[in-house]
N, C-alpha and C positions, 0 to 999 in steps of 0.2 A: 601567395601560397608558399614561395619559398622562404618568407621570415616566418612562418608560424612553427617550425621544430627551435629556433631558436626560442620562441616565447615560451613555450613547455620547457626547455633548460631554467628559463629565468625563474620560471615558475616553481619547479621542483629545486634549485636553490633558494628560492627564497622560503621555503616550507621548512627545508632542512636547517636556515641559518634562526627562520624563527623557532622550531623545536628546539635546538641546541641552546636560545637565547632562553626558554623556558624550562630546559633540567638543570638550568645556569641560576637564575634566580629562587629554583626551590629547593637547591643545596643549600644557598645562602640562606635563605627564610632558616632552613631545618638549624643550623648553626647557630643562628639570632637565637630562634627558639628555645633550643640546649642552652645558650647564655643565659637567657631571663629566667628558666627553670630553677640554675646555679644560683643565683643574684637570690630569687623569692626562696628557696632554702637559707641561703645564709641570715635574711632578713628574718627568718623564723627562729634562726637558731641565737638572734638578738634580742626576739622578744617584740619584734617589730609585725606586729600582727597585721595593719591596716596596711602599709609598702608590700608585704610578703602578698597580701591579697592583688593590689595593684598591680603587681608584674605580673602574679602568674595568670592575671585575666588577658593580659598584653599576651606574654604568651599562648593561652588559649586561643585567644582570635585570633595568631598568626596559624596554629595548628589546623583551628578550624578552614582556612582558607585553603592551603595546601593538604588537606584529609587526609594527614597521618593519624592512625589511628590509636599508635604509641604513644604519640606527645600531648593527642587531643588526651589523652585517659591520666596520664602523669601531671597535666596542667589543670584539669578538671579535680583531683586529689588533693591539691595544695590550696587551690580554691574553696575546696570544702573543711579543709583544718583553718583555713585562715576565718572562715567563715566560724565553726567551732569556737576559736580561741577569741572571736568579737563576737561573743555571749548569743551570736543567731543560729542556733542548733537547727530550727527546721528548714531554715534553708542551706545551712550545710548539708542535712537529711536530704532534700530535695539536690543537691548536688552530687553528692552522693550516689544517688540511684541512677543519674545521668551517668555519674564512670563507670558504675556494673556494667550499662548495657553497651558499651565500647566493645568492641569484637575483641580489643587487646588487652581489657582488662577478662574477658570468658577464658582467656591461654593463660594468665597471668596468676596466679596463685596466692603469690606474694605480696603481689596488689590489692587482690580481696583482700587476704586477713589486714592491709593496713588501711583500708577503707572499714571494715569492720572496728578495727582499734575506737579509731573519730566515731562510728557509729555506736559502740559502747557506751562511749564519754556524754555522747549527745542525747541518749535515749538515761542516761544517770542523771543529768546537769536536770532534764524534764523529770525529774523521779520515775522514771520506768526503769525501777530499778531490773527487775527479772528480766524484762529485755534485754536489759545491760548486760546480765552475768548470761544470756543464752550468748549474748555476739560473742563472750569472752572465751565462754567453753567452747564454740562456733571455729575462732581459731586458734586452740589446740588441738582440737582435732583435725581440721583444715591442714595446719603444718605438720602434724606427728610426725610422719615418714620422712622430713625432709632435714639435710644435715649439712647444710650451705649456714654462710654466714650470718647473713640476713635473716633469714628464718629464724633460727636459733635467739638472734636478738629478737626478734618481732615475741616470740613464745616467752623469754625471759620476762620481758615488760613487759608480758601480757598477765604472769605470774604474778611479778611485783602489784600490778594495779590491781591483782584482787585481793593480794594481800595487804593492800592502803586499803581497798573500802571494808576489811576486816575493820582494820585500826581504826575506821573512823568511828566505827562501833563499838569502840573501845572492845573487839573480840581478839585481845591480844595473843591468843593460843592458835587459835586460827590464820592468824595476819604471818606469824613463826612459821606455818606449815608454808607458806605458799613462799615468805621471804627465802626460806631453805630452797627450794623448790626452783626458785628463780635463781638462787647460787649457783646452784650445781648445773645450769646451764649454762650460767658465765662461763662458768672453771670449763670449756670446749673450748671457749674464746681466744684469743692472741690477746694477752692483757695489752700490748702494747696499741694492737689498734681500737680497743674495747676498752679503755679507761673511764672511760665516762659513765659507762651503764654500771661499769665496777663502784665508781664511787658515788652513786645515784644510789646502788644498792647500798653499799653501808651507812648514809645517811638514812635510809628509809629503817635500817634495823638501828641505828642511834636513837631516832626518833622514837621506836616500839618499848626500846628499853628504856628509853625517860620516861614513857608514859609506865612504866612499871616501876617508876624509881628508882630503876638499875642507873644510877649515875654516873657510876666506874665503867661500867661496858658500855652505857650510851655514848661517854668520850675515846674512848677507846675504839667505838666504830667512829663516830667525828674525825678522829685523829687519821685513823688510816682513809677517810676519804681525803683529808687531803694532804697527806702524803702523797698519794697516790697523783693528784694533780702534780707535786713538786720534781716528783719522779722524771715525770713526762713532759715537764716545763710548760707543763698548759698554763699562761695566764690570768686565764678568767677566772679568778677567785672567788668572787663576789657570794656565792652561796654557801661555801665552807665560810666566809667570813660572817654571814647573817647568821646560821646554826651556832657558830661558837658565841657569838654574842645572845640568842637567844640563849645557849645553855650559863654562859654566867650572869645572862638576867635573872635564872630561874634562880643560880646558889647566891644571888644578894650579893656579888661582885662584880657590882656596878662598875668599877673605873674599867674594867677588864671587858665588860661586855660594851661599853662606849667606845673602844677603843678599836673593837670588831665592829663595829655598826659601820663606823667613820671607816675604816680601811673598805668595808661592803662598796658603799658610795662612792671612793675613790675607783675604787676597782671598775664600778658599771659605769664612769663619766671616763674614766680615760677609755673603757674597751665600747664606746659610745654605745652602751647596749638600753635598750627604752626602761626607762625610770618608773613608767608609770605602774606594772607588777608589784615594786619592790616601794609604791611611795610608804609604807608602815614605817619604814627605816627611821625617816624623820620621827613618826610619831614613838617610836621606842626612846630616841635620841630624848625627844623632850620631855619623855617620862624620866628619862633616867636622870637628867639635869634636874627636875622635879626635884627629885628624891635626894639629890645630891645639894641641894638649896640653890641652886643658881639659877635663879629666877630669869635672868637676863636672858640666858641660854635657851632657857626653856618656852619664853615667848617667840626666842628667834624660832626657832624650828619647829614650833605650833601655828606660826604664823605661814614657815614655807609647807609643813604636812598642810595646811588647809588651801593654800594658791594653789598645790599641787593638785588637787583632790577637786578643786571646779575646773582644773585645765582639764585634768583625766574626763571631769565627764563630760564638758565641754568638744573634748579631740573624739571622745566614744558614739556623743550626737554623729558628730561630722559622721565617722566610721560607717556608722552605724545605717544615713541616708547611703551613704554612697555602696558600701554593700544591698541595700535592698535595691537601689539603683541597676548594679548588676546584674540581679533577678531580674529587672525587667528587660533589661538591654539585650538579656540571653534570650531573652524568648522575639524576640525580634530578628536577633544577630541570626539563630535558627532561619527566619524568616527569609532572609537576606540569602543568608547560605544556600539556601534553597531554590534561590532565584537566582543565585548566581552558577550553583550547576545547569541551570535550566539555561542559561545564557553560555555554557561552555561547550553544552551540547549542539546549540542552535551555530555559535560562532565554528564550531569541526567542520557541521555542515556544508557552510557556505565556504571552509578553504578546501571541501571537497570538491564543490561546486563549480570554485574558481577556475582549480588545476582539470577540471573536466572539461571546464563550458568557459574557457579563457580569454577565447576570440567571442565569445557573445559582450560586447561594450555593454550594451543594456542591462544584463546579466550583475554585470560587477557592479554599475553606477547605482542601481537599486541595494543592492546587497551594503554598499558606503552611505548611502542615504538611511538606511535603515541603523546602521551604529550610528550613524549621527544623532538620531530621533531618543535611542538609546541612551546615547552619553547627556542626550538634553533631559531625557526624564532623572536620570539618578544624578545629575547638579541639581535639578530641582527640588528632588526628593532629602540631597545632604543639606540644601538651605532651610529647609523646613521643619529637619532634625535641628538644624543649630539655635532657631527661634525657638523652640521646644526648649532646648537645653537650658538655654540662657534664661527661660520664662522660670523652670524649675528652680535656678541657681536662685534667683529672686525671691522666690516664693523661701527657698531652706533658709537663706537669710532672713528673711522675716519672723521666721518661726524658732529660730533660734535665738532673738533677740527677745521675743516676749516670752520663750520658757527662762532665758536670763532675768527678765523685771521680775517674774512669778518669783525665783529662786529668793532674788537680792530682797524683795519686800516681806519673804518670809523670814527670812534671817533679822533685817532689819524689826520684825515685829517681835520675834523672840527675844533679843536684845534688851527692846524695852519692853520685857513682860506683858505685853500688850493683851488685854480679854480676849481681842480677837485674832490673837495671834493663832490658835488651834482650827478653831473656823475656817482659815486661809491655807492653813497647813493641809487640810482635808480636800479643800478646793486645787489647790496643786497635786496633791500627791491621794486622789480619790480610793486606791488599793487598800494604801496601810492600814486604817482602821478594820476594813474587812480581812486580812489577811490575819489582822494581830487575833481578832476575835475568833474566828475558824480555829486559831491553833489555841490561842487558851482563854474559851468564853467569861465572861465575867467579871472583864479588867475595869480600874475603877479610870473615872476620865483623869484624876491626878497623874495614874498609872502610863495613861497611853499621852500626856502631853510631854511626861519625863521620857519613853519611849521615843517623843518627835524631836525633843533637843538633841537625844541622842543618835538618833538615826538622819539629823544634819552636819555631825561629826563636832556638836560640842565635849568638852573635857567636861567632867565635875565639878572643877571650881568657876568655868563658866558658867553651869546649869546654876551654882550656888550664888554665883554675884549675880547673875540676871534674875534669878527668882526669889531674891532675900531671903533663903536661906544657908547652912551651914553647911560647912564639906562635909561634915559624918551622914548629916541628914542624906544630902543628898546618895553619900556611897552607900547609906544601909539601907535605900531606897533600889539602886543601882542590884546592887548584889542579891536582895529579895527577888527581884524582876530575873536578874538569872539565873536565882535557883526553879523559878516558876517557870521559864523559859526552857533550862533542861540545856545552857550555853556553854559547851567546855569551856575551862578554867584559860587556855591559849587563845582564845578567839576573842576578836573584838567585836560588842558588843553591836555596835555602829554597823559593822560589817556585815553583822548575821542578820540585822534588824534588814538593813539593803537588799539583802539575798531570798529574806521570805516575801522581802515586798515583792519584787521581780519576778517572783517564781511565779509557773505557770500552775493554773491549776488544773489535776489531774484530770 
């Protein structure tokens, strides 16, 4: 009897050194988590869509474990733009409405409207469009009252973006109002820590004025965006280099816009920012060497625009499993999380138990045999996940290897003009003829087989050497199809043809 006040000391020590060892490792976690949050921003702000996704699901599940409900809500947002910006809008959506309901995004304001922002874009990208423009009005109103940094930007760009989908409408008078509009919110700003949005904006009214043939003031806002970069000695050029090449593609001064193209490329391999956005670069490159007769030139970088163009969608498969992946791993992890509070409650218990009932041997030996039983089911449970994993890994390889043969034997069949080259086109790619025909009934099959060379990312004088016949033939075939199509005069053809296949229907 007289050792058992000693055993309550050791007891109540040991309680206190294991608490202390556990606000010790959830500072740490909190720290890691702050890191990877940092790390998937910057990955975003590279253009590195599928990494930026990858961290901040890493941080997720650390939030999720220690239930902060700040980081759960900040890691769940980056999740959801990452998801946005790898073309899966509804499960961004679906993400999305998981960080509403965070307790710390209900206090957060801020958060809404930039959950709102991705939820704009997501419910545009699906053609809802008036849903789009309710989220946009959603948060200006939402911010009105508020005169902090952040806000201000969030309302700026929220400005700008309707005054793009003015522009895309060619509603130039309208796209003015909101581009002013989004000015005079800058001009609040510290240009110096606001540069970006500053020359984000003047590119966006460059842009308005080309499209009005104002060519002196579309360069003239050019110029001051990037000034403005030289100012501030921001590096990252690459987009002020792409727009000036773009604008002396448009005046027929080629060597000048070749010259911007190549400095773009340079700029995004040294500041290793992902290529795959900007792969057009090549294909401008090899038009302009076209044009300029350097044929050599012009097969090199038609040969890398197209290696480009099956890695992109090649890395987009991968992306693409592994995000829906996600999806499910979260409704699981939930699962988990949930059993694992239930086991934090149960394990309180028994160190309540301990320090009560200490001197019961029996007591404690059952309470160890019971973690034991424990730690044997959730080893058995992470082996049974790994065979799962591994099973799935197998099966994405497989399936990524026959949508590769589907691809290469279509190509291969266009190549050699082959009768049944269309037939096979239609069997791989099931959508496009219904898509093409929904938007303009009537098309002749001539029509929708030149539509299939072109929506595989051939040029014109390939459509013209593989189908014997002539370049004019084929571009005054080309060109009819986009006046029928309704394709601005900037967009490529290929591009649009890809974006209505894809689209969902309303």
């Amino acid at each position: 009897m007289e050792k058992l006040p000693t055993f309550y000391k050791s007891s109540i020590i040991l309680l206190i050194f294991l608490f202390s060892n556990l606000v010790f490792c959830q500072n740490k976690q909190l720290k890691e988590i702050d890191k990877l949050l940092n790390i998937s921003e910057k990955r975003h702000a590279e253009y590195k869509d599928f990494e930026e996704l990858q961290i901040a699901k890493r941080a997720n599940l650390l939030a999720q474990k220690t239930g902060d409900s700040k980081r759960i809500a900040e890691s769940s947002y980056l999740i959801s733009r990452a998801l946005s910006c790898l073309e899966l809008q509804k499960q961004s959506l679906s993400f999305i409405q998981k960080t509403f309901d965070q307790k710390y995004t209900q206090d957060d304001i801020l958060l809404q409207a930039k959950l709102k922002e991705i939820k704009s874009y997501n419910f545009y990208v699906l053609s809802l469009k008036s849903q789009s423009s309710r989220e946009q009005l959603s948060i200006i109103k939402l911010l009105k009252d508020k005169k902090d940094t952040a806000s201000i930007r969030v309302v700026a760009r929220t400005y700008g973006n309707i005054g793009n989908r003015y522009f895309d409408r060619n509603k130039l008078d309208s796209a003015f109002i909101y581009y002013k509009l989004s000015g005079n919110l800058l001009k609040k700003l510290d240009e110096n820590k606001a540069y970006n949005s500053f020359s984000e904006h003047y590119i966006a009214l460059g842009n308005a004025f080309s499209q009005k043939k104002d060519f002196d003031s579309a360069f003239y806002y050019y110029q001051k965006s990037y000034e403005l970069k030289l100012k501030y000695e921001d590096p990252i050029l690459f987009v002020q280099y792409m727009i000036f090449g773009n604008y002396y593609k448009n005046q027929k001064k080629y060597d000048l816009a070749l010259d911007y193209y190549v400095k773009a490329i340079q700029n995004i391999e040294k500041h290793s920012i992902n290529m795959a956005p900007f792969n057009s670069l090549y294909k401008n490159i090899s038009e302009i060497y076209g044009i300029l007769g350097d044929k050599n030139k012009q097969s090199e970088y038609e040969t890398i625009y197209i290696n480009e163009e099956n890695k992109i969608a090649s890395d987009r498969s991968k992306s693409m499993d592994y995000a829906l992946n996600i999806i499910i791993d979260d409704q699981e992890n939930n699962y988990q999380h949930s059993k694992r509070k239930k086991y934090i409650w149960i394990s309180a218990g028994i160190l309540l138990l301990i320090i009560i009932f200490i001197v019961v041997f029996n007591i404690l030996r059952k309470n160890l045999k019971h973690k034991e039983t424990l730690f044997t089911e959730v080893h058995s449970t992470l082996q049974e996940k790994e065979e799962i994993i591994s099973q799935k890994t197998v099966e994405t390889e497989e399936l990524q290897l026959k949508v590769n043969d589907a691809y290469n034997e279509v190509i291969d069949l266009a190549k050699k003009n082959d009768p049944s080259f269309y037939f096979r086109f239609q069997e791989v790619y099931p959508d496009f003829q219904k898509k093409l025909m929904e938007y303009s009934p009537g098309l002749r099959t001539s029509e929708l087989i030149l539509c299939a060379y072109t929506f595989l990312g051939f040029t014109i004088k390939d459509i013209a050497d593989y189908t014997y016949k002539s370049i004019n033939t084929v571009r005054n075939r080309k060109q009819n199809l986009r006046k029928k199509f309704l394709i601005p005069t900037e967009q490529d053809m290929g591009i649009w043809l890809r974006n209505l296949t894809n689209k969902k229907t309303s």
